[in-house]
C-alpha positions, 0 to 999 in steps of 0.5 A, spaced: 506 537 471 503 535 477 499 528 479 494 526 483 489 521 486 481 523 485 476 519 488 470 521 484 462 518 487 460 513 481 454 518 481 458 523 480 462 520 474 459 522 468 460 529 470 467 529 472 469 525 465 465 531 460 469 537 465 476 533 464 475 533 457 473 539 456 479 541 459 483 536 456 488 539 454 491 541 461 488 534 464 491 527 463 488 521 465 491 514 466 489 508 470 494 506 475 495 499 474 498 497 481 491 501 484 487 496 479 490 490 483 492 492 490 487 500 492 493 500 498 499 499 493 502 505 495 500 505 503 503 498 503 509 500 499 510 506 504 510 502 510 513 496 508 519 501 506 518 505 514 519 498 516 526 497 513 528 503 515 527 502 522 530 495 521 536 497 518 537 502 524 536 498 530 529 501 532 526 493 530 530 487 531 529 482 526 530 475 528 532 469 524 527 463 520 529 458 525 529 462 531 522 464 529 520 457 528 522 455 534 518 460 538 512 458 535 513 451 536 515 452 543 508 457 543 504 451 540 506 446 545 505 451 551 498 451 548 497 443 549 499 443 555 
C-alpha cells in the first residue's frame, strides 16, 4: 500500500467522497492530525532535519547562547548610536 496526499477543491469534494467510497475497498482514508495543526508539518520537518544535517557536518556553524546575545547587544547598541 501506498500513501498520498490529495488536495481536493472544496467544490469538487462531494464527488471525490462518493468515487473513494465506491471504490473503498482499495482506498483508505485518514485525517493527519499534524496536517490539522501545522499544513506544512512535514515541509518544516524536512528542513529542519536538512539543517541538522548541515550542521552536524560543518556546512553551518552553529554559535552558542551567550554568543549569540552578545551580537545582538553589540547590534542594538550600534543601532543607538
Amino acid at each position: 500500500m501506498q500513501t498520498v496526499a490529495v488536495q481536493i477543491q472544496d467544490s469538487y469534494m462531494k464527488k471525490f467522497l462518493s468515487y473513494v467510497n465506491s471504490h473503498s475497498e482499495n482506498i483508505t482514508i485518514t485525517k493527519d492530525k499534524k496536517l490539522e495543526y501545522d499544513p506544512y508539518f512535514y515541509e518544516r520537518k524536512q528542513q529542519l532535519q536538512k539543517d541538522m544535517d548541515d550542521i552536524d557536518n560543518g556546512k553551518i556553524k552553529m554559535i552558542n547562547n551567550k554568543d549569540f546575545w552578545d551580537e545582538i547587544d553589540s547590534f542594538t547598541e550600534s543601532l543607538q548610536k
